[in-house]
N, C-alpha and C positions, 0 to 999 in steps of 0.2 A: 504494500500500500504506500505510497506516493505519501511524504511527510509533507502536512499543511504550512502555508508559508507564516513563520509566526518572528514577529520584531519587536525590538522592547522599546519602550519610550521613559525617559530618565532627563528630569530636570537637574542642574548645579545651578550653585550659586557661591557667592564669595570664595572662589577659588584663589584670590590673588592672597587671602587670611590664610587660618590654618586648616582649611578643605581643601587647599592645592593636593597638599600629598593624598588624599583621600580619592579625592578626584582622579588621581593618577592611580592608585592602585583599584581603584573601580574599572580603569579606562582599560586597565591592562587586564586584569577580571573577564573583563568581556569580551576584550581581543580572544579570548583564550577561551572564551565559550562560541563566539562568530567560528573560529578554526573550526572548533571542532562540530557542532551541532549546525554551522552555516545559519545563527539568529543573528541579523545584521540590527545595531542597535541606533537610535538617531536621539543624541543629546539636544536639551535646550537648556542654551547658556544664555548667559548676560553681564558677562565680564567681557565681551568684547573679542581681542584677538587674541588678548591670552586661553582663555576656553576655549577657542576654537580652534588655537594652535595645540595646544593639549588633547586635544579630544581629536580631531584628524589625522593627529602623530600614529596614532594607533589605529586608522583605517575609518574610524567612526562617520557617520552619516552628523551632522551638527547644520542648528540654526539660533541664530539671536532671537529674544525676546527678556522682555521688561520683568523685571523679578515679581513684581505686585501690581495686582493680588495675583495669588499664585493658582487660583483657578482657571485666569484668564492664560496664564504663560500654559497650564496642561492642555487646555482647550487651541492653544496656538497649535503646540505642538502636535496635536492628534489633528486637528486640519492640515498640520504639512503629511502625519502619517499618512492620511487616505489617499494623497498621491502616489504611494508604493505598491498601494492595492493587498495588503494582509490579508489572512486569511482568520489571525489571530493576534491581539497587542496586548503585551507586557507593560504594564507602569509600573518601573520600577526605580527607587529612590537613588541617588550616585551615591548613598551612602551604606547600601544594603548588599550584603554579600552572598551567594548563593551557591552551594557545591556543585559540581558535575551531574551527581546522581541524583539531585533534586531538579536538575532542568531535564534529565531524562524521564524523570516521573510524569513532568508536565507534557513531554513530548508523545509520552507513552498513551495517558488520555486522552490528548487531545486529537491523538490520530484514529483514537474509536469513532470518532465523530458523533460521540455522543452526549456530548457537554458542550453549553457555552460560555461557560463562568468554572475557571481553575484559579486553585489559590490556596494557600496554607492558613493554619488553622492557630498555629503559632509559631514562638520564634524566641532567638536568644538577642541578648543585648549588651551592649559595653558602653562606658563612658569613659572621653576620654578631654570633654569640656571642662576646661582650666577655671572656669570662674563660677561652676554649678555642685551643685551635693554628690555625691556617688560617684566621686573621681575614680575613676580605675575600678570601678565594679563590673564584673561579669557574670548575668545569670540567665538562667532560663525561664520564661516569661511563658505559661501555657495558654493566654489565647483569653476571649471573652468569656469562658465556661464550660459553654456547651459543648464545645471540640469541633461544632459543622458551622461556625459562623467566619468567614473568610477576611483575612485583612486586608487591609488598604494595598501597603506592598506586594509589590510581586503577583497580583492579582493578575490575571489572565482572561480577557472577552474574545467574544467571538466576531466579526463582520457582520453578523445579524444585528448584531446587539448594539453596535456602532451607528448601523443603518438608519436603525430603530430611533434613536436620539442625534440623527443626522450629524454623527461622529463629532459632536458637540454634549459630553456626557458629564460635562459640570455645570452648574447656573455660574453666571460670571459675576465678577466684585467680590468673591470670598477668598477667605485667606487661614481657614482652619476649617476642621471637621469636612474634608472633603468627601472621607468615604463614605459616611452618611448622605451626604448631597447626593454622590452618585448612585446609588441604591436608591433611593427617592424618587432622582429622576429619571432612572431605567427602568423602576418600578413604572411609574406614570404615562410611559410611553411605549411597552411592551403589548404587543398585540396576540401575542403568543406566547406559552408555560417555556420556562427557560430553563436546563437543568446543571447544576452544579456538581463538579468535584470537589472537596474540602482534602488537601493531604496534610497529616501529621506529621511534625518533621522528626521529632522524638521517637512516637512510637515506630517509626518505617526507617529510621538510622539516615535522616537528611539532616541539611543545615542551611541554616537561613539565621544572621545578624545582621541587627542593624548597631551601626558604630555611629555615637552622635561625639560632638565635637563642638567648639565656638562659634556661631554661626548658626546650631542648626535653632530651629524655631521649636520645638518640643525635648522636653528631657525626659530621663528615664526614673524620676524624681513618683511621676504619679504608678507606677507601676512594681515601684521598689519592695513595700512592704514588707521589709528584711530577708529576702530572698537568698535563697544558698548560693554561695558566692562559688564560681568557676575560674578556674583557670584559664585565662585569653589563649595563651602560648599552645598549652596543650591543646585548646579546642580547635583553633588554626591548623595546626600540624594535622589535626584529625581527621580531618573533612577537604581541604585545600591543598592543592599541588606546594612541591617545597618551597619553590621558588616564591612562589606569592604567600605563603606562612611567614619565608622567613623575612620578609619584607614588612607584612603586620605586627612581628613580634619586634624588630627593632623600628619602626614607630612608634611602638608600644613604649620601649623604651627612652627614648627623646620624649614622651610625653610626659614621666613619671620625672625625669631627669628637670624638665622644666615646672613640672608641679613644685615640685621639692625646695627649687630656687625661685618662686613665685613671690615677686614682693622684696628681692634681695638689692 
């Protein structure tokens, strides 16, 4: 069976701060999933020709747009998407990491052609934001409860579902809670029952973090509730090729190095 043609769409922002390197080990992430899986990814930046020089270094598909509000920049982008003609679109954050065998899970569904909404159910988290609570915390986050309720990231629609909200699937001038807007408005303009996959990334041995940093607009502050803490280094090396492990674990390291000396 012929694999659907499925592309991710990935907002940055303040890369010229301390998201550059993030930015870059995302950029290289995906190079390295486009190789292998052929998912060509198209960033929307708004730094200008630094973002767009970082993000085309690595083959990437990139277009400018205004950072805010950041519904209108997703909805940009997903109108340059439908010029590619998908079959399937990834939203997925430059800050969120995803293994090999989690994008094959998603490939694996999506090519039953029995779903139009793929997405995980949960996910692990780190900080490594110099000026917020929970520096250097790493845990695992199991998701809104119920284990079939899908998040924002990494979310996976179908072209129906695009169609259906004339590939215009945020209301515009918001700049939080998107995924609720988009459920709302995919709910209210669905003409047809839609069926989901929900993958667990814990119970199925995937990996899915997301890494927040200076810059980003939400922390991992409301989700903390003294959560069993993980080892970053170990969890990288577990899930992620060497090469890109050992590039998060000494990042890692420069962040703990300049926490340490914060204020000196």
């Amino acid at each position: 069976m012929k694999q659907p043609k499925i592309m991710v769409l990935s907002p940055t922002h303040n890369i010229t701060g301390d998201r550059g390197e993030i930015h870059d080990m995302f950029c290289k992430r995906m190079a390295h999933i486009r190789d292998k899986f052929g998912i060509e990814m198209l960033v929307i930046g708004s730094d200008g020709e630094i973002s767009k020089n970082m993000t085309e270094g690595y083959g990437h598909l990139y277009m400018e747009f205004e950072n805010k509000p950041v519904s209108n920049k997703w909805n940009g982008g997903m109108a340059k998407m439908r010029e590619y003609e998908p079959d399937y679109v990834m939203t997925l954050d430059s800050d969120d990491f995803l293994s090999d065998s989690l994008f094959e899970e998603y490939i694996r569904l999506i090519s039953t052609g029995n779903f139009n909404m793929v997405g995980v159910a949960d996910s692990y988290f780190v900080s490594f934001h110099l000026k917020r609570a929970h520096f250097d915390k790493c845990f695992y986050w199991q998701g809104y409860g119920r284990g079939d309720v899908i998040m924002g990231c990494s979310k996976v629609v179908s072209r129906d579902i695009l169609d259906a909200v004339d590939w215009v699937p945020w209301p515009e001038g918001r700049g939080c809670g998107l995924n609720n807007h988009f459920h709302r408005k995919v709910s209210g303009a669905m003409t047809f029952p839609y069926k989901k996959a929900v993958i667990n990334i814990k119970k199925d041995n995937h990996f899915h973090i997301d890494i927040k940093t200076n810059g980003n607009i939400s922390s991992i502050s409301p989700l903390w509730k003294e959560k069993k803490l993980l080892d970053f280094d170990e969890l990288v090396h577990r899930y992620l090729p060497k090469e890109e492990a050992d590039f998060m674990a000494e990042y890692r390291e420069r962040k703990v190095e300049q926490y340490a000396n914060r204020g000196k």
